[in-house]
VOBA-1610 file (N, C-alpha, C; in pm, whole numbers, padded with zeros to 5 digits, always signed):
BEGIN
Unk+11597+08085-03622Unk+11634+08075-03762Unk+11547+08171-03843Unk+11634+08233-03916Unk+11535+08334-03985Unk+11564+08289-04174Unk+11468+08332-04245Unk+11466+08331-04400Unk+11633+08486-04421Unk+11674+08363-04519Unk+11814+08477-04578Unk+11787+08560-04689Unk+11854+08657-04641Unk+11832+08753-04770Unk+11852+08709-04899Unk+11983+08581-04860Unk+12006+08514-05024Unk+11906+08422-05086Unk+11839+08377-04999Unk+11707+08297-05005Unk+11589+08397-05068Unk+11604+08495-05008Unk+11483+08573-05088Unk+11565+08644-05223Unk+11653+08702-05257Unk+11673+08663-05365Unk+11696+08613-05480Unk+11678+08436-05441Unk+11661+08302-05540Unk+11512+08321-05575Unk+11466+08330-05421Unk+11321+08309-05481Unk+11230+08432-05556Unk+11276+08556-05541Unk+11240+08688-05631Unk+11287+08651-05774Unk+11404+08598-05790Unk+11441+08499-05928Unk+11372+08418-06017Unk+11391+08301-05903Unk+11287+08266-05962Unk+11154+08301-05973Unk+11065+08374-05935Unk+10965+08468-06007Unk+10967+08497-06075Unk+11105+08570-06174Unk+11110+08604-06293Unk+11189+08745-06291Unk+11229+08771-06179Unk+11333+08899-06204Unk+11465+08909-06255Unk+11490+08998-06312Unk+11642+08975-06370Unk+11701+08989-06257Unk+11717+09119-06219Unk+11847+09175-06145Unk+11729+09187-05949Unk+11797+09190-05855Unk+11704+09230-05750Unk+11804+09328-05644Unk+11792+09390-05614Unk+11839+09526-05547Unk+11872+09462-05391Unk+11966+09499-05342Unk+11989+09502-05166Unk+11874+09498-05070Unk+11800+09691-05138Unk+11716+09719-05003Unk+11579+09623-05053Unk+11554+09622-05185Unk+11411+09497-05233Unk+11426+09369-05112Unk+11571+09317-05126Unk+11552+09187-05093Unk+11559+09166-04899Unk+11656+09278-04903Unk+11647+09284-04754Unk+11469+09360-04702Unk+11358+09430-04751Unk+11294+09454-04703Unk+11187+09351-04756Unk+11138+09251-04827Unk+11121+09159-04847Unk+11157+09052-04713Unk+11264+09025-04696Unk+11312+08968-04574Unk+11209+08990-04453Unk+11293+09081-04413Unk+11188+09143-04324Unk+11022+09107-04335Unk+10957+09147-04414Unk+10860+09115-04420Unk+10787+08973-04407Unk+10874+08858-04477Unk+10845+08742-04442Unk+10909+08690-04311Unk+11022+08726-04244Unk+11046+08669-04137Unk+10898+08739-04040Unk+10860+08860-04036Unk+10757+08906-03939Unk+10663+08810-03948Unk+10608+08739-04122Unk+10523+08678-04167Unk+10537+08509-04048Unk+10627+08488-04093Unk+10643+08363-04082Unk+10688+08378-03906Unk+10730+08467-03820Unk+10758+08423-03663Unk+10573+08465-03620Unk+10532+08517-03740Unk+10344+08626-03637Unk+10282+08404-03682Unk+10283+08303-03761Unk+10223+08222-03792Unk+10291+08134-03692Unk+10423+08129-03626Unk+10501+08065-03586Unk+10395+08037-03430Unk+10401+08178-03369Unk+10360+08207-03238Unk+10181+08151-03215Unk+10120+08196-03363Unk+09995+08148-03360Unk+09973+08045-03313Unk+10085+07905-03391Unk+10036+07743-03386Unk+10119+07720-03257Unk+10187+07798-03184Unk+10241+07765-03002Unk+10066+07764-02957Unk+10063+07852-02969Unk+09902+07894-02920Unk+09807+07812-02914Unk+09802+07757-03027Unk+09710+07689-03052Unk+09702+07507-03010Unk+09871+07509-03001Unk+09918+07357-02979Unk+09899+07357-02797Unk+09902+07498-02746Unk+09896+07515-02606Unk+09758+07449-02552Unk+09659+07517-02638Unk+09531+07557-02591Unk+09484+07389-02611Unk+09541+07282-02679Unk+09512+07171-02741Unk+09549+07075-02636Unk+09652+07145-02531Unk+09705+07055-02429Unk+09830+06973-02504Unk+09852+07025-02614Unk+09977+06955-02665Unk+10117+07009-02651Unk+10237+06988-02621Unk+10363+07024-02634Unk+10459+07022-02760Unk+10377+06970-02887Unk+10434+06937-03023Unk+10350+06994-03096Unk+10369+07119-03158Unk+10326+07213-03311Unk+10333+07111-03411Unk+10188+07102-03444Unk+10153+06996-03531Unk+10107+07080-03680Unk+10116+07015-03795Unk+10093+07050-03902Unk+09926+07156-03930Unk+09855+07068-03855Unk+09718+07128-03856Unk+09716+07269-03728Unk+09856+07290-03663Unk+09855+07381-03576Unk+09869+07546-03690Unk+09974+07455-03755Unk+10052+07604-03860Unk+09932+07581-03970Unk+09857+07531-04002Unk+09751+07546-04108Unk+09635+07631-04067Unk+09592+07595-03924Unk+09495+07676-03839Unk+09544+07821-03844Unk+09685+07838-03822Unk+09768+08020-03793Unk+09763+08115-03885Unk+09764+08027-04002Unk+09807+08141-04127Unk+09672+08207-04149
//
């Protein structure tokens, strides 16, 4: 599952933009899906190293 481009242009909105452009929102995109699968892989890691099989809240808090 990845973040939608239409999703990032609600939320560039709500920030306070009027209008938001194609390539803004699609490279925005991009950027947070890299964001969010590089934090994703961290708390596997970390839930591994824990001997656990369930990514726990304090896994993705440790990643970011």
């Amino acid at each position: 599952m990845a973040i939608s481009k239409a999703t990032v242009k609600k939320m560039l909105k709500e920030a306070g933009a009027w209008r938001v452009s194609e390539s803004a929102a699609l490279e925005l995109t991009r950027h947070l899906n890299k964001y969010a699968y590089s934090i994703a892989a961290k708390a596997v890691k970390l839930s591994a190293h824990a001997k656990r099989k369930t990514v726990e809240k304090s896994d993705v808090e440790l990643a970011k």
